[in-house]
C-alpha positions in Angstrom: 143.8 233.4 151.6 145.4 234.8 148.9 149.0 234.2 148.0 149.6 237.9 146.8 148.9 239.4 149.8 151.8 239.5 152.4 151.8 240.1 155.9 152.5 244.1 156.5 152.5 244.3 160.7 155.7 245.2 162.2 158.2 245.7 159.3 161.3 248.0 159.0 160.7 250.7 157.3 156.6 249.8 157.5 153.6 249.3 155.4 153.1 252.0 152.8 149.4 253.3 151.8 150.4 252.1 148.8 150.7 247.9 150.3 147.6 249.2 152.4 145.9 249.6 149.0 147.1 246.7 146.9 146.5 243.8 149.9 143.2 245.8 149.8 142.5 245.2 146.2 143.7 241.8 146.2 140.8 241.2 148.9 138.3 242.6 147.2 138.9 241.1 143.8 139.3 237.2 145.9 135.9 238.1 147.4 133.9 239.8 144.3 135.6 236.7 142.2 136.9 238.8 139.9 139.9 241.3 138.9 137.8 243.8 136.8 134.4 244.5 137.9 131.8 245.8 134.8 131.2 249.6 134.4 127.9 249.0 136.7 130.0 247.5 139.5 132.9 250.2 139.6 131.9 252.4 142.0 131.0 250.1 144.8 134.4 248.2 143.9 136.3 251.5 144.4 134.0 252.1 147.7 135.0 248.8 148.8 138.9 248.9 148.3 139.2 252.3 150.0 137.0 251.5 153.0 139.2 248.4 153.1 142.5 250.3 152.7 141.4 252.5 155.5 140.4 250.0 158.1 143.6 248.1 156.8 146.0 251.7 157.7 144.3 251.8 160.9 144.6 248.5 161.8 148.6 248.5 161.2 148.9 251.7 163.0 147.0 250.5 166.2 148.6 247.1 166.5 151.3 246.7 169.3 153.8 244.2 169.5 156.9 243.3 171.6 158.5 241.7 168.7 161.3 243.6 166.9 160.5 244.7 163.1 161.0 242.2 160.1 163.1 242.9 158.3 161.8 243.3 154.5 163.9 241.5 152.6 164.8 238.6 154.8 160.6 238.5 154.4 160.5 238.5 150.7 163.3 235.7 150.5 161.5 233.9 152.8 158.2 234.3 150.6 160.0 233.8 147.2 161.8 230.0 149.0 158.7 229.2 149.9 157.1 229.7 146.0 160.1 228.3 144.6 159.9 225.5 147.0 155.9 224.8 146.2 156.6 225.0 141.9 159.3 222.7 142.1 156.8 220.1 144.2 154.0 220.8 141.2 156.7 220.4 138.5 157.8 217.6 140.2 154.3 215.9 140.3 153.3 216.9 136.9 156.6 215.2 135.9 155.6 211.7 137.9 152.2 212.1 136.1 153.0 212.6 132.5 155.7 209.4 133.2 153.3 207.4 134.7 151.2 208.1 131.2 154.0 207.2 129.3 154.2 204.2 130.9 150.7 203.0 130.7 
């Protein structure tokens, strides 16, 4: 799934309309394939990002969990390791490569 959207269950304070939208349009742009649909295309986009923000709001509000909230910013620095951690294995590997080219 899609990097940009981030868990939003059972966070302190919790998931916004707002997230609820965005992980919504992040969704629908991975499935449609793309981030702007044409003028034709608009209005079921739109359709599709709402109905999807809904369903996500409801979803979120009717979950129930033992576990005690997340805490939001121990979750983003988790989030941003793990991305710093992943571009420094690509640099890494693209460093190997272009050596490896060098040396052939």
């Amino acid at each position: 799934m899609c990097r940009n959207i981030v868990p939003l269950n059972n966070l302190e304070p919790a998931a916004t309309d707002e997230e609820c939208h965005d992980a919504a349009l992040q969704f629908v742009r991975k499935i449609a394939g793309t981030t702007k649909p044409s003028r034709a295309n608009q209005e079921v986009f739109d359709r599709a990002v709402a109905e999807i923000a809904e369903s996500t709001r409801r979803l979120l509000d009717e979950l129930v969990t033992p576990a005690p909230p997340k805490n939001r910013a121990e979750e983003a620095a988790k989030r941003q390791a793990r991305s710093a951690e992943r571009y420094e294995a690509i640099r890494v590997f693209q460093q190997e490569k272009r050596a490896a080219r060098a040396a052939s």
